[in-house]
MARSE-189541 format. One record per residue (C-alpha): residue number from 1; x, y, z; chain. Coordinates in nm, 4 decimals. Last residue first. Example, Ala and Ser with C-alpha at 12.3 -4.5 7.8 and 13.67 -1.06 7.14 Angstrom:
pos_xx_yy_zz_unit
2_1.3670_-0.1060_0.7140_A
1_1.2300_-0.4500_0.7800_A
//
This chain:
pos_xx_yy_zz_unit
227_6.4601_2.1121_7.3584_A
226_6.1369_2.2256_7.1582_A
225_6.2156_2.3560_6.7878_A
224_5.9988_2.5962_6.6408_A
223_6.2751_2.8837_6.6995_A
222_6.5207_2.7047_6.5129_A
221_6.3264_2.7516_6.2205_A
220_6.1828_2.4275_6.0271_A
219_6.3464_2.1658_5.7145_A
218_6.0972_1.9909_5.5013_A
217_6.3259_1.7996_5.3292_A
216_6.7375_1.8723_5.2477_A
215_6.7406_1.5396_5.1050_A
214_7.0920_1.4854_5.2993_A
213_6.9243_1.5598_5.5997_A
212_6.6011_1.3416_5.5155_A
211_6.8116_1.0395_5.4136_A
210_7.0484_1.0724_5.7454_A
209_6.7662_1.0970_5.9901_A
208_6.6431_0.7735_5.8151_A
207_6.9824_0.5521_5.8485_A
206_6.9718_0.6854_6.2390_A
205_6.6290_0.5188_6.2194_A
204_6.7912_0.1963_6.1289_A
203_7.0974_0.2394_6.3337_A
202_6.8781_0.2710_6.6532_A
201_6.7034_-0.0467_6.5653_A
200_6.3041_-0.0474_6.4554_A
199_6.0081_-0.0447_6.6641_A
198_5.7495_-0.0586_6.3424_A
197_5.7152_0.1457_6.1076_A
196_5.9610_0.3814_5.8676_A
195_5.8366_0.6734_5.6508_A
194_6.0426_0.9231_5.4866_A
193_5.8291_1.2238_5.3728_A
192_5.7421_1.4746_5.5847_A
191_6.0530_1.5244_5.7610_A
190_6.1193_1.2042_5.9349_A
189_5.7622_1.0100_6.0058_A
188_5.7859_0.7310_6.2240_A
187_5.5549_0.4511_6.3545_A
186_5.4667_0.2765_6.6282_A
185_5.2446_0.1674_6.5859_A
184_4.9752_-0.0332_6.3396_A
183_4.7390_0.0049_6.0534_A
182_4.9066_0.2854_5.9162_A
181_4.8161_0.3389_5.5171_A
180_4.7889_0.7043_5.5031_A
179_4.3936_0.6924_5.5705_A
178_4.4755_0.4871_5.8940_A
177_4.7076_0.8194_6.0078_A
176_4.4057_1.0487_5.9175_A
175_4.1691_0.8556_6.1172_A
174_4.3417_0.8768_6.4337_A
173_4.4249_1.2148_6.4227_A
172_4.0688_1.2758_6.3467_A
171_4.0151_1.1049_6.6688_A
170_4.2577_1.3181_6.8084_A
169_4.1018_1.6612_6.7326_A
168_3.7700_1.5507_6.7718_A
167_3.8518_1.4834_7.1482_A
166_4.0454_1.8163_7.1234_A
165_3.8670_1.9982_7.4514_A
164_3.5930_1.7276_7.5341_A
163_3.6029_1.8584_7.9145_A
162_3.6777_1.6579_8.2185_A
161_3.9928_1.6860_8.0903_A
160_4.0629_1.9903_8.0285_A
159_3.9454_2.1013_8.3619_A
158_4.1260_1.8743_8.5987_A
157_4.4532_1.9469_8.3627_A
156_4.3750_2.3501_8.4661_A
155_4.2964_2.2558_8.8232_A
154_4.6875_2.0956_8.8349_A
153_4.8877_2.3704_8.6393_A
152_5.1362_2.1748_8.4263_A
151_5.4752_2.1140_8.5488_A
150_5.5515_1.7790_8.4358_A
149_5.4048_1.5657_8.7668_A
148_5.0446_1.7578_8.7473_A
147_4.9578_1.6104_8.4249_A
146_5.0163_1.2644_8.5512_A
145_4.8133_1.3566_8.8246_A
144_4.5701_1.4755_8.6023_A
143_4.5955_1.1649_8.3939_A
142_4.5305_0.9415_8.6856_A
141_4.2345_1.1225_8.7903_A
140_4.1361_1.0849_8.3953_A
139_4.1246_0.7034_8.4484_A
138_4.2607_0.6049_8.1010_A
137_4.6268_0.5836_8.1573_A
136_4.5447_0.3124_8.4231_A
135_4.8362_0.2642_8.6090_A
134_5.0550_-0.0025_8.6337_A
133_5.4172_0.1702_8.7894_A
132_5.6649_0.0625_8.5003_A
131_5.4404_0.0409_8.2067_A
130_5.1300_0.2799_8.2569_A
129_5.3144_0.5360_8.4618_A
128_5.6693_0.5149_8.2916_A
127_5.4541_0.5115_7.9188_A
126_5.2222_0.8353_8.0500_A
125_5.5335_1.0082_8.2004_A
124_5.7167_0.9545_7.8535_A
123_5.4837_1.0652_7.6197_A
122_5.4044_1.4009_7.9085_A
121_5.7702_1.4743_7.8958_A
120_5.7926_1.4545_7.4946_A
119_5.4803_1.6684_7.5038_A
118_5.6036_1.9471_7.7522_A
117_5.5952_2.2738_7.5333_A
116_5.3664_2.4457_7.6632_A
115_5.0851_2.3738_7.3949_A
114_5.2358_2.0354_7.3445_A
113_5.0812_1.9058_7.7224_A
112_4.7564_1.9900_7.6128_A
111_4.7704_1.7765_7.2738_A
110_4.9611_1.5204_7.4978_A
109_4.6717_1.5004_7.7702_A
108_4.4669_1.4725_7.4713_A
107_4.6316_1.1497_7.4168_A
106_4.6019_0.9801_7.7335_A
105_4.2224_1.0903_7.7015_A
104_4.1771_0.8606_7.4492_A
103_4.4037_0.5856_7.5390_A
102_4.1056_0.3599_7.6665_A
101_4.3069_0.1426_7.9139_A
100_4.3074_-0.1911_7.9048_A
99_4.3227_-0.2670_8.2950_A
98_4.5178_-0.4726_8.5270_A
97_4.8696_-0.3424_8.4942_A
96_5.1223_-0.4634_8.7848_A
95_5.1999_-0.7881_8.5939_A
94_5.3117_-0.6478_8.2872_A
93_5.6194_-0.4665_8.5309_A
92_5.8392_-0.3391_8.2280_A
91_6.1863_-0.2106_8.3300_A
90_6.2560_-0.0070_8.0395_A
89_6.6419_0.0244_7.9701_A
88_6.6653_0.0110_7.6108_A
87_6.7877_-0.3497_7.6059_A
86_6.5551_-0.4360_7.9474_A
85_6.2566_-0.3599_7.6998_A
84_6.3485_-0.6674_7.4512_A
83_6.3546_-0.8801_7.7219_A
82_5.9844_-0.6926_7.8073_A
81_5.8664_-0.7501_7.4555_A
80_5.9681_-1.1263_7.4780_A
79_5.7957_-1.1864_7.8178_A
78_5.4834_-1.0281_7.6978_A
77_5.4327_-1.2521_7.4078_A
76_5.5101_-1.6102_7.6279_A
75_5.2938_-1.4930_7.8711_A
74_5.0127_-1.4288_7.6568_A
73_5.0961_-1.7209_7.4612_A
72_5.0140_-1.9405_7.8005_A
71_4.7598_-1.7106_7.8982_A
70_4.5622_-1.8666_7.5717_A
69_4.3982_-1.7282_7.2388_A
68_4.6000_-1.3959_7.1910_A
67_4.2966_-1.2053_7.1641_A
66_4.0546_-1.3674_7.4314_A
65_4.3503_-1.4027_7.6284_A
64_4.4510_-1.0692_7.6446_A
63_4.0730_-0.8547_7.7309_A
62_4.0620_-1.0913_7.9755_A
61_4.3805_-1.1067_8.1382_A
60_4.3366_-0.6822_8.1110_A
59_4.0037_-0.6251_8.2520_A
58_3.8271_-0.3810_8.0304_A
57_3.8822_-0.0004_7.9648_A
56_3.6525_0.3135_8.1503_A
55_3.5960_0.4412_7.8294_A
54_3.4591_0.1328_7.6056_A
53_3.7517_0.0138_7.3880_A
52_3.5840_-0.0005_7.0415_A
51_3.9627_0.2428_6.9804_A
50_4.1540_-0.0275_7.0529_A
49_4.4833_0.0797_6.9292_A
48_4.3835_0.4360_6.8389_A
47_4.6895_0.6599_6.7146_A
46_4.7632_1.0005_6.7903_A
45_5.0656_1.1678_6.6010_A
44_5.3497_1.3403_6.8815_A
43_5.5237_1.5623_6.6684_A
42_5.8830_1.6108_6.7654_A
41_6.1412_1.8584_6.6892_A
40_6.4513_1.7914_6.6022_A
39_6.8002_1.9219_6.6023_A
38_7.0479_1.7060_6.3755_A
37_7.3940_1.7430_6.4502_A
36_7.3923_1.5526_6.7713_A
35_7.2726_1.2370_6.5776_A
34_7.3720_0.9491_6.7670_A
33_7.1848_1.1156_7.0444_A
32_6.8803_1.1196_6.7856_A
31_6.9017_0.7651_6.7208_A
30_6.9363_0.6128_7.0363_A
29_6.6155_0.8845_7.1459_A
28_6.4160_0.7104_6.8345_A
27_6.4999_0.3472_7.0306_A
26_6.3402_0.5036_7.3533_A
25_6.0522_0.6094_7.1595_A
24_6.0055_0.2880_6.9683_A
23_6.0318_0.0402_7.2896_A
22_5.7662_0.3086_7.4463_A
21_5.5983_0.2425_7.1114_A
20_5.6054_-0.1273_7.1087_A
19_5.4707_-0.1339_7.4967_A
18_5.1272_-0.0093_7.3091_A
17_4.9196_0.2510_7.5961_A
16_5.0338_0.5255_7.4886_A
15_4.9056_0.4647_7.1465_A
14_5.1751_0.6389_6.8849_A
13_5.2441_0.7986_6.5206_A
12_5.5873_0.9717_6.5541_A
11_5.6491_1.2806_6.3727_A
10_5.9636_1.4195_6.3384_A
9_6.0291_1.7429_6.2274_A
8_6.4294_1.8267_6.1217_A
7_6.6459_2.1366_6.1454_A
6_6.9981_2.0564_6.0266_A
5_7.2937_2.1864_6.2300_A
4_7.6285_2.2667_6.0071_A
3_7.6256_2.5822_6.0532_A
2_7.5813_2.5671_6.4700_A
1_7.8888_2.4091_6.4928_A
//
């Protein structure tokens, strides 16, 4: 079995705080258990939303009726993405979230997170929290908590984050994904070179693993690869 395994990178350009993505991750996760043949390892991309967003966020009926024009479409918006939630098992709770956050810090949580080897758990712990229980991804208390709950060492989170450890890091993240023509997330990036956006079907991502295994692209060791 192990012959026949391909070695794949995927990147996925994301905002923590964009219900789409969560949708997106748990719709990439379809495709990779599909997949069992395929052994990836993910690149978590960060991707600004709002980035004008002041740091502490704004009020979230607010900040959502002034852009969708009423509470009426509001509600009719959010009630869509969260049918379309219960079909990848995401129990959204829109009404427990009362803040915009900033996903700045969100996302250098991640860039921590990577360097032992617990992005994907930090991705999802961020969307659960945010999503599910209504916290505010951008309060850095939050975040170390957050931090805390997948294994990393509490006081060292605390640290990192009330530092500016990778803030340039991520906002040149940011930039570079807009430079390459994304101008919204999520977004998917199968071994360097096939590109799909948006929160797309199992079978259509499956369709992309496929094309970059049988292209043979951009293929890493084993020992790169986090479980």
């Amino acid at each position: 079995m192990a012959g026949n395994e391909t070695f794949m990178l995927v990147e996925i350009i994301y905002d923590p705080s964009c219900p789409w993505c969560y949708i997106g991750k748990r719709q990439l996760d379809a495709a990779l258990a599909a997949r069992p043949g395929v052994r990836v390892r993910r690149r978590w991309w960060p991707f600004l939303i709002n980035p004008d967003l002041p740091s502490a966020g704004l009020d979230r009926a607010d900040f959502l009726t002034r852009k969708f024009g009423s509470e009426a479409r509001v509600s009719r918006l959010y009630r869509a993405i969260a049918h379309v939630g219960r079909s990848v098992r995401i129990d959204f709770d829109f009404e427990r979230i009362d803040r915009v956050p900033n996903s700045l810090h969100a996302h250098r949580l991640v860039c921590m997170a990577a360097r032992a080897g617990r992005a994907d758990a930090a991705v999802e712990a961020l969307f659960e929290s945010h999503f599910v229980r209504g916290l505010d991804i951008g309060n850095r208390l939050v975040l170390a908590q957050i931090g805390a709950s997948i294994g990393l060492q509490p006081s060292a989170v605390t640290t990192y984050l009330m530092s500016d450890a990778d803030t340039d890091l991520v906002l040149e993240e940011n930039t570079r994904a807009q430079q390459l023509g994304i101008n919204g997330v999520p977004a998917f990036v199968f071994a360097g070179m096939f590109v799909v956006c948006g929160a797309q079907d199992p079978k259509a991502l499956t369709r992309m693993l496929d094309a970059a295994r049988t292209a043979g692209a951009a293929r890493i060791r084993p020992r790169e690869l986090v479980r």
